[in-house]
PAGU-359019 format. One line per 10 residues: number of its first residue (from 1); their letters; for each residue x, y, z of N, C-alpha, C. Coordinates in Angstrom, 3 decimals. Atoms other than C-alpha are relative to their C-alpha. Layout:
N
NUM = A = X,Y,Z,X,Y,Z,X,Y,Z | ...
//
This chain:
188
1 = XXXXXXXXXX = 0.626,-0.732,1.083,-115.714,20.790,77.853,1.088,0.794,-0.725 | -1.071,-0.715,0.758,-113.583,21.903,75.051,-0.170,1.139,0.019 | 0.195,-1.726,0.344,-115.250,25.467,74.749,1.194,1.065,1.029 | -0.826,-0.837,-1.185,-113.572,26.519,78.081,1.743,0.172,-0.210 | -1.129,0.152,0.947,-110.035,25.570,76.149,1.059,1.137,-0.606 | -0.643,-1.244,0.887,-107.306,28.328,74.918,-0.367,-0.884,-1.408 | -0.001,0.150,0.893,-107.171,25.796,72.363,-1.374,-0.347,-1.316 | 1.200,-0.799,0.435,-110.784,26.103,71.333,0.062,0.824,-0.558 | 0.194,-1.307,0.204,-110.597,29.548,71.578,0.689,0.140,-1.733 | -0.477,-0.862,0.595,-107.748,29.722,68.893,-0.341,-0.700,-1.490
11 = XXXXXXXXXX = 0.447,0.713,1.178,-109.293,27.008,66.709,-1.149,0.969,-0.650 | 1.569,-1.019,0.426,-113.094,29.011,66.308,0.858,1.006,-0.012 | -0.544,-1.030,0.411,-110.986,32.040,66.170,0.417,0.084,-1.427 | -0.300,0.725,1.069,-109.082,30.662,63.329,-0.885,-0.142,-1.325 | 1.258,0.491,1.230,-111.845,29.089,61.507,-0.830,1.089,-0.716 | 1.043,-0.773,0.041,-114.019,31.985,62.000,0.597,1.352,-0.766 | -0.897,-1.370,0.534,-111.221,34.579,60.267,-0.155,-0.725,-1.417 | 0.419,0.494,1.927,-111.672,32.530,57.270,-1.007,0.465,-0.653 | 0.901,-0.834,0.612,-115.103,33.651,56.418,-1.313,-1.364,-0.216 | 1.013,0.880,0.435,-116.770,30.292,56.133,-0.507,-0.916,0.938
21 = XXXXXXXXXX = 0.868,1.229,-1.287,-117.538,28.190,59.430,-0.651,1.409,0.779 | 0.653,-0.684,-0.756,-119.840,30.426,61.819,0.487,-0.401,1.449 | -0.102,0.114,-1.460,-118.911,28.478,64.660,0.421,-1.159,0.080 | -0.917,1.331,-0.322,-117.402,25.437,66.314,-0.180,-0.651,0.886 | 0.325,0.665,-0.810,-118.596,22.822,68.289,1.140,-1.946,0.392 | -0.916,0.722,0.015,-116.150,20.233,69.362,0.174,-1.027,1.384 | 0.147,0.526,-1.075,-115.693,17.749,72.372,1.433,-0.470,0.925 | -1.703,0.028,-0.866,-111.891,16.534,73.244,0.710,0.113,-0.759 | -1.297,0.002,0.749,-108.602,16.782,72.800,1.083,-0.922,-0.393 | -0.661,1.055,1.078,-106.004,14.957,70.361,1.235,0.676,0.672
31 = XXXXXXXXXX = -1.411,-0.394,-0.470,-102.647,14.922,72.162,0.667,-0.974,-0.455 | -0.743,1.286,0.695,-99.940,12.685,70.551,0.295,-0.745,1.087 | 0.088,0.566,-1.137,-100.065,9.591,72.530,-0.825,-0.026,0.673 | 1.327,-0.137,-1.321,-103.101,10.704,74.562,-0.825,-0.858,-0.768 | 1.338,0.930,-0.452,-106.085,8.828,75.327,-0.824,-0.287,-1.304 | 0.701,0.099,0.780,-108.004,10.003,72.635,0.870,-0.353,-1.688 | -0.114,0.558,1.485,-105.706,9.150,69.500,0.382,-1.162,-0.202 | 0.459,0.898,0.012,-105.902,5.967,70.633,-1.144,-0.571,-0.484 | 1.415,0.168,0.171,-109.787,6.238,70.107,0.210,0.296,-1.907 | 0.157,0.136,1.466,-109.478,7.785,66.300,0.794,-0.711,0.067
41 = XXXXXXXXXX = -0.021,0.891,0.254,-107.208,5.575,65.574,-0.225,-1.247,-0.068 | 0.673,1.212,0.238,-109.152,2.548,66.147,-1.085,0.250,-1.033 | 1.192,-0.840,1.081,-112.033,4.656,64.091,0.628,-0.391,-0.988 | -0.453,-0.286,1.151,-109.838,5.246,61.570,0.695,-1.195,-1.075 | -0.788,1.311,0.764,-107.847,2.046,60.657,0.023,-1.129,0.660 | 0.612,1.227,-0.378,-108.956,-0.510,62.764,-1.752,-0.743,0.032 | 1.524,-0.781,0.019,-112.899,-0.041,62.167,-0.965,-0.403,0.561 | 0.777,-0.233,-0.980,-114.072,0.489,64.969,-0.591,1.024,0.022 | 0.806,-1.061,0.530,-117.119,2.001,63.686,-0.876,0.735,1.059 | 0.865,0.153,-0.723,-119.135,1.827,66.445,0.483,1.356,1.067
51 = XXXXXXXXXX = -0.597,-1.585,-0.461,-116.744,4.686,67.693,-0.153,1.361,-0.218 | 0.403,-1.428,0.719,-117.521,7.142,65.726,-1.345,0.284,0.351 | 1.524,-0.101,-0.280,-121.473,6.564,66.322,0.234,0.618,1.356 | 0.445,-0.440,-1.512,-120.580,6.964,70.071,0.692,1.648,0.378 | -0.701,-1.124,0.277,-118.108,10.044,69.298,-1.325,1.341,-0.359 | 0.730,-0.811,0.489,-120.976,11.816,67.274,-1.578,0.016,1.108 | 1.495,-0.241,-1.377,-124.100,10.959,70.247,0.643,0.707,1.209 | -0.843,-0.688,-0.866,-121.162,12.814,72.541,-0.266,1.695,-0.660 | -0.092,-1.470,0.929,-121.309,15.966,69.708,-1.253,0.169,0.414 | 1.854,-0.210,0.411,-125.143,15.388,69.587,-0.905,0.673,0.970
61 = XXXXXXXXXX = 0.658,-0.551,-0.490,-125.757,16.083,72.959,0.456,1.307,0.408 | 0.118,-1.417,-0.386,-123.590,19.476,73.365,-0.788,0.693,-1.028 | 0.991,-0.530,1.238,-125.764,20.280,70.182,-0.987,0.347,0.278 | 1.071,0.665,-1.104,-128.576,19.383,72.117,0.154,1.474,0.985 | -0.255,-1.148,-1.301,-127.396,21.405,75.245,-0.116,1.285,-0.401 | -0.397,-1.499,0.222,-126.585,24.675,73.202,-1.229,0.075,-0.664 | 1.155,-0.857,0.667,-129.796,25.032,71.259,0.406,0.060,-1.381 | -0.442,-0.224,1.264,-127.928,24.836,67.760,-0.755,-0.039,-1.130 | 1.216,0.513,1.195,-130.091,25.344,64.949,1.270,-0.578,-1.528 | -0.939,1.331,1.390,-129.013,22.987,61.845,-0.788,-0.706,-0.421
71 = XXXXXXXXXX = 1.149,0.660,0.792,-130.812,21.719,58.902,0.149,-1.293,-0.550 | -0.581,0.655,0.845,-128.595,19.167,57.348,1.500,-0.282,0.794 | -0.784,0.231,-0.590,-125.349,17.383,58.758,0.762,-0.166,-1.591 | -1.395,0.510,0.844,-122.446,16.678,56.017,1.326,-0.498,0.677 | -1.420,0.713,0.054,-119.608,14.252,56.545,1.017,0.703,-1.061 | -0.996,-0.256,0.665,-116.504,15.546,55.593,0.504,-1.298,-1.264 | -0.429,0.756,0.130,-115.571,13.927,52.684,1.067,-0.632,-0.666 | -1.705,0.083,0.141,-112.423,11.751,51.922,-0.268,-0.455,-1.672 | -0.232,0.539,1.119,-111.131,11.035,48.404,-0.330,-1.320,-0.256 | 0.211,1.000,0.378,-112.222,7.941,46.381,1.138,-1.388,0.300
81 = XXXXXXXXXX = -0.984,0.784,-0.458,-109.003,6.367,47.008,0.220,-0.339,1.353 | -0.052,0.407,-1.606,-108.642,6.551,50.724,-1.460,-0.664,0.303 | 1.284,1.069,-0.235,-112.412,5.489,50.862,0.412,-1.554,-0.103 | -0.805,1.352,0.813,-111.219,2.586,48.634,0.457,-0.470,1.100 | -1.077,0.949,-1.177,-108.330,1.601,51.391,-0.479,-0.114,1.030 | 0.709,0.098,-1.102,-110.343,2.312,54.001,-1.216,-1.129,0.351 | 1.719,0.880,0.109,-113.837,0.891,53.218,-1.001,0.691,0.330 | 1.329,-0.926,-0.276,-115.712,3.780,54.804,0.692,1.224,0.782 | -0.396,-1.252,-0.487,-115.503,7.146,56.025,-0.526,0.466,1.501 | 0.198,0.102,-1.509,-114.978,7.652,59.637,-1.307,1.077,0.583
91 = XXXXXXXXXX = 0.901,-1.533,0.165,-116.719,11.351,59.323,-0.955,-0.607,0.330 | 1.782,0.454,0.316,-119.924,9.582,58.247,-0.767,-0.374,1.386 | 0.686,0.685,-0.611,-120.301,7.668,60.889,0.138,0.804,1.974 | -0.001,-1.101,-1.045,-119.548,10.538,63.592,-1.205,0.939,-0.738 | 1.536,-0.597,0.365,-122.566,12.181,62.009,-1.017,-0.879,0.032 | 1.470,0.815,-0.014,-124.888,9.327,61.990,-0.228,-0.064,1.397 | 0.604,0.378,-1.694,-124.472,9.007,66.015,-0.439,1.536,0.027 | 1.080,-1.755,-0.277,-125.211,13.611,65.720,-1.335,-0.337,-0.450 | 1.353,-0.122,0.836,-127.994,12.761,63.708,-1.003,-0.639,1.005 | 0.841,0.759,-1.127,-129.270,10.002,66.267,-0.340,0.878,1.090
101 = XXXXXXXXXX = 0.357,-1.293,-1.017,-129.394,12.655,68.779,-0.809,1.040,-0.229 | 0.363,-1.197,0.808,-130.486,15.849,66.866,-1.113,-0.329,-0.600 | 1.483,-0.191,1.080,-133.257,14.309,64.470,0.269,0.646,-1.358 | -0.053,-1.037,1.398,-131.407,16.190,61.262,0.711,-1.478,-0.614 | -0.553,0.895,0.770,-130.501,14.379,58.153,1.474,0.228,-0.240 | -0.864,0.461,0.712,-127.392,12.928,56.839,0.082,0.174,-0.862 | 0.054,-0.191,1.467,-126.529,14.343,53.656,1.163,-0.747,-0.690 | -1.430,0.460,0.434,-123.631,12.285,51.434,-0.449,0.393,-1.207 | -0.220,-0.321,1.241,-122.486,13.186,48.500,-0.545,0.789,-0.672 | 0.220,-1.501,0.224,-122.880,16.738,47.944,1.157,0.811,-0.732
111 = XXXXXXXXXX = -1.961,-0.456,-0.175,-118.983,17.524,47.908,0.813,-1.189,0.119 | -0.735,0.779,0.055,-116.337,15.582,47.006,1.336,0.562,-0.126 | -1.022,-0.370,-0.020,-112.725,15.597,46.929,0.580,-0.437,-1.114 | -0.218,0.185,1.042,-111.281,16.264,43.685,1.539,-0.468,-0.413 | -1.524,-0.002,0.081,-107.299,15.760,44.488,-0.331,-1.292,1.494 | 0.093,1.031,-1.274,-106.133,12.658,46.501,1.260,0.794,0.741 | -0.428,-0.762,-0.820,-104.271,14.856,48.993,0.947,-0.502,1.326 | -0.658,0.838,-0.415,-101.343,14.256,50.776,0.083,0.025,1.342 | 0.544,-0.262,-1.639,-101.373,13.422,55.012,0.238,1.740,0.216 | 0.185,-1.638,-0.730,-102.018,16.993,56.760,0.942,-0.506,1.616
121 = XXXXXXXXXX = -0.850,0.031,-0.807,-99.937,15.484,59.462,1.131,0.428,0.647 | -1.177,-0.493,-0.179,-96.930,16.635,58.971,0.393,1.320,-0.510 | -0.494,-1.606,1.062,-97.312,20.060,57.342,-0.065,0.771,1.144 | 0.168,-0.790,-0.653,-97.678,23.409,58.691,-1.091,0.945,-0.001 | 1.250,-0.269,0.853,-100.627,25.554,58.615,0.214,0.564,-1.101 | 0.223,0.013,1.797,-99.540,26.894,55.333,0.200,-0.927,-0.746 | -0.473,0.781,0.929,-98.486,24.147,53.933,-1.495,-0.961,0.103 | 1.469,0.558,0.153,-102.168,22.613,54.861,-0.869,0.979,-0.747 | 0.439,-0.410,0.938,-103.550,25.142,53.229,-0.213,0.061,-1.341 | -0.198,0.291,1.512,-102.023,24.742,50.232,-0.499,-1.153,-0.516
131 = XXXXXXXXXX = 0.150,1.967,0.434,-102.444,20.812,49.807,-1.703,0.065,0.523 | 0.914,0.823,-0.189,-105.920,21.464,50.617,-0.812,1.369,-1.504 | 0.445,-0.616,1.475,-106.513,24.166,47.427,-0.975,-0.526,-0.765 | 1.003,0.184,1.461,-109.174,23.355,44.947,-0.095,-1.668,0.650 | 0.510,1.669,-0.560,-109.602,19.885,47.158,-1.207,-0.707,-0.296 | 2.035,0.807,0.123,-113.873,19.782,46.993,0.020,0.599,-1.101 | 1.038,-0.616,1.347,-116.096,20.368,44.107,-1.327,-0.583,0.716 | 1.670,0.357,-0.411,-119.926,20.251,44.595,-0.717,-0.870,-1.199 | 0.633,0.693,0.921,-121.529,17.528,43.082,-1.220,0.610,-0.459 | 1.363,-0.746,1.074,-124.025,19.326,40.225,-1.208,-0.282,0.321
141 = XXXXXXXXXX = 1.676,0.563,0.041,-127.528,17.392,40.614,0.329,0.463,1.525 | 0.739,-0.296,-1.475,-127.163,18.075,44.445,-0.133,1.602,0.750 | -0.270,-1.534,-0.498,-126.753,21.882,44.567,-1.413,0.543,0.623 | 1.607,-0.560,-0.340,-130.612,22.681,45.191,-0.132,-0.846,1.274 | 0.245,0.771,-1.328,-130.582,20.064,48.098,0.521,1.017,1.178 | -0.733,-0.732,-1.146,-128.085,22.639,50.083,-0.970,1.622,-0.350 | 0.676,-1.203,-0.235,-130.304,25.867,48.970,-0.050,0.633,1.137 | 0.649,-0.286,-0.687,-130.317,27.744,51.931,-0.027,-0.694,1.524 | -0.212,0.881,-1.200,-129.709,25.224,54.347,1.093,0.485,0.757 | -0.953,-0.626,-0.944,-127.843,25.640,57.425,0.841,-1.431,0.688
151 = XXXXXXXXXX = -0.560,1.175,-0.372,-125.320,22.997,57.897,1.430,-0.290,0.465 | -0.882,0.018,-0.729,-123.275,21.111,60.322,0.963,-1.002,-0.850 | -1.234,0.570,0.576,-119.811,19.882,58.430,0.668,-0.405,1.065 | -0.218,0.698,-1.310,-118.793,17.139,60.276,1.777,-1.015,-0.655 | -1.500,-0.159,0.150,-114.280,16.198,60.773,-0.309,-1.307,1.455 | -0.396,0.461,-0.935,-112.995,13.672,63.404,1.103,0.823,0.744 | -0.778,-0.923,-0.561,-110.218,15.637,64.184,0.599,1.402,-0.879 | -0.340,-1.096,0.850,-109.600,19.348,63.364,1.345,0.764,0.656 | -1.439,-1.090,-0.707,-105.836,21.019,63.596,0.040,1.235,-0.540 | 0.060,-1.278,0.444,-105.660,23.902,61.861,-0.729,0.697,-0.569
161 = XXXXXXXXXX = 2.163,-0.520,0.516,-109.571,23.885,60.195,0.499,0.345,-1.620 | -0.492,-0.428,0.738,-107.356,24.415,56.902,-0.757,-1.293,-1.328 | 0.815,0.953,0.688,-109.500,20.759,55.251,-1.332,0.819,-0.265 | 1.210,-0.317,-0.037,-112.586,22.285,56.760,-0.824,1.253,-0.463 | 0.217,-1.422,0.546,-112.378,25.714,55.365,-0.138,0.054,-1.231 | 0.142,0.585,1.492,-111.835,24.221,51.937,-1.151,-0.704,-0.400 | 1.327,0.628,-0.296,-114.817,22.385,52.403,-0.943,1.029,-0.179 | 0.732,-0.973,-0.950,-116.577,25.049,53.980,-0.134,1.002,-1.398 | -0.361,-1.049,1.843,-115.936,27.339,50.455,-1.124,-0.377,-0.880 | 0.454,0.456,1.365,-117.284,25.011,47.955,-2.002,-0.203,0.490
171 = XXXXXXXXXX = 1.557,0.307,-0.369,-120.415,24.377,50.251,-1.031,1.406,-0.021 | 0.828,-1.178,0.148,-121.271,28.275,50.640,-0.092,0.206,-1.531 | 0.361,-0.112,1.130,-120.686,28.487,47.068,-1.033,-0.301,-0.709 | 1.277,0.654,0.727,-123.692,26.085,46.255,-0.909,0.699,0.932 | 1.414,-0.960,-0.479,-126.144,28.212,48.327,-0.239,-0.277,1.544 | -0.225,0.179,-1.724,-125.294,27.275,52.049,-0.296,0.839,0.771 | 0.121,-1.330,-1.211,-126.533,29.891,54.718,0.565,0.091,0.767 | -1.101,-0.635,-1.223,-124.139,29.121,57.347,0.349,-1.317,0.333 | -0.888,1.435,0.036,-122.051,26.372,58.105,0.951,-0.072,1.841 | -0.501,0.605,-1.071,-120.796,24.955,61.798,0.635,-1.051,0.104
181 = XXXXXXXX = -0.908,1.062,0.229,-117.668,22.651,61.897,-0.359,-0.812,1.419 | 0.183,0.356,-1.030,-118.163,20.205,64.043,1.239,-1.297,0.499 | -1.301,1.099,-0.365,-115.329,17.583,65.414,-0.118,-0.610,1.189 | -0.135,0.449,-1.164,-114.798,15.086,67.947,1.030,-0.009,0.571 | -1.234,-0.831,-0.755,-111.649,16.473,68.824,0.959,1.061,-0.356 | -0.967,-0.803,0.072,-109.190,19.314,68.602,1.761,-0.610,-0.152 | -1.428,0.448,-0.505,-105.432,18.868,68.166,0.997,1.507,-0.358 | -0.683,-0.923,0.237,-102.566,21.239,68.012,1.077,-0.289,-0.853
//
């Protein structure tokens, strides 16, 4: 269980000094080479989708376990271009296996990413910060859908929460009540 984690701790710490995730629910860890970035990377560029479904029924049931209230799930989401190269967005489909669990909807295309943004791999956390600046905008016709809602913003892997906070901005802006990042793994 990731919660028990320093590196948990300093992620939801982190996140939670920003002003815009409430909380952080997360399941393993992303070590270079380890086990699991074997796993996203088959998600991610080999598409092995079916990973992500089983990644997000893993989220679904500490969701499950903790009692989390949540009205609405959102996939993080990637620029038109990486969609493009990709073919689909890994996010999505780590929320459709929460959703299978949970019973809450799938929301797409709410928020989009307005800059094609360059890897977060190799920066630092300021330098992810920066490159992730003015990243979303809220798509107009869907602002009344988030009224009020309390929703889980959903990442495959979160390092410094510096995507998800940018995210996390544009979504309270449209009328969000509280927002929970959710990931299927941590990395440092």
């Amino acid at each position: 269980m990731t919660q028990l984690l320093p590196l948990y701790q300093e992620t939801r710490e982190r996140l939670l000094a920003e002003g815009g995730i409430s909380d952080l629910i997360s399941c393993f860890v992303f070590e270079k080479n380890g086990p699991f970035q074997h796993i996203a990377h088959a998600l991610k560029y080999q598409e092995y989708k079916s990973l992500g479904r089983e990644l997000g029924t893993r989220i679904g049931k500490v969701l499950g376990d903790g009692n989390v209230d949540i009205d609405i799930l959102i996939p993080l989401p990637l620029h038109r271009i990486k969609l493009r190269e990709r073919g689909y967005n890994q996010s999505e489909f780590i929320a459709r296996g929460i959703a299978s669990v949970i019973g809450k909807p799938v929301v797409l295309n709410t928020v989009r990413r307005t800059r094609h943004t360059q890897t977060q791999t190799k920066l630092n956390i300021e330098e992810r910060r920066k490159n992730m600046e003015h990243a979303f905008e809220l798509i107009p016709q869907t602002a009344n859908i988030l009224q009020e809602k309390k929703c889980l913003l959903v990442d495959d892997v979160i390092t410094t929460g510096a995507t998800m906070n940018s995210c996390a901005q544009v979504l309270l802006s449209s009328g969000v009540s509280s927002i929970i990042a959710a990931s299927a793994a941590l990395a440092q």
